[in-house]
FITORDO-514757 format. One record per residue (C-alpha): residue in three letters; x negated, y, z negated. Coordinates in steps of 0.05 Angstrom, whole numbers, plus 5000, padded with zeros to 4 digits. Layout:
N
ALAXYZ
...
***
This chain:
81
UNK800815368753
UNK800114768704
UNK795414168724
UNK795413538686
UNK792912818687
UNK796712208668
UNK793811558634
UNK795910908585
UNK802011268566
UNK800312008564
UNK799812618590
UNK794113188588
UNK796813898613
UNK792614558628
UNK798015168628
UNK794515828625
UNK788415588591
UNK791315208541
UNK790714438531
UNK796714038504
UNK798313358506
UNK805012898514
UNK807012138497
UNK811011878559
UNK816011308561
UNK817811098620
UNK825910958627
UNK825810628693
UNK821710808759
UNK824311478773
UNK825711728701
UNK821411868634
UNK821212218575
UNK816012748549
UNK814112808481
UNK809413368459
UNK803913038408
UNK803113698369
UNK808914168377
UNK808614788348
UNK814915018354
UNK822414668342
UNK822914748411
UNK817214378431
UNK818713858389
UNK825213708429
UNK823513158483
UNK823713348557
UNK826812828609
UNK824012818682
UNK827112448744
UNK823412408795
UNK828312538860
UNK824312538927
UNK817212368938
UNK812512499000
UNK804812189012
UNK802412758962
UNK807913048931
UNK814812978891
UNK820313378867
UNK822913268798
UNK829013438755
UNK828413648681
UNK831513878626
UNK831813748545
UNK834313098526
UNK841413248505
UNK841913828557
UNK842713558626
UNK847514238650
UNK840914598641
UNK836514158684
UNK831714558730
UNK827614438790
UNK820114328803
UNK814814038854
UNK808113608835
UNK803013578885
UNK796413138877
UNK790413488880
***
């Protein structure tokens, strides 16, 4: 399970312990693009887009894949603690 926090433009994630943090630019009200601050690998340094699909009181489902690769796009669920 990953938890993160959003604010002024970027995001903090806890996965497993470890701490990373993401630059997001918003593309319109359902879509935006994640940028890692500090990759470590090539593949982290490749951006991530999200699109945002359905959304409940507490919850949304999401859409993502690596910009440039939109036949792998997966599937995923937020919900607000």
């Amino acid at each position: 399970m990953s938890r993160f926090q959003r604010k002024d433009g970027f995001e903090i994630e806890n996965f497993n312990g470890k701490i990373d943090s993401s630059k997001i630019k918003w593309i319109s009200n359902c879509e935006f693009i994640l940028t890692k601050l500090n990759p470590l690998t090539n593949q982290e340094k490749r951006p991530i887009k999200v699109k945002i699909i359905s959304t409940t009181e507490d919850s949304y489902t999401f859409e993502y894949s690596l910009v440039g690769y939109s036949k792998e796009t997966k599937r995923g669920v937020v919900e607000k603690l």
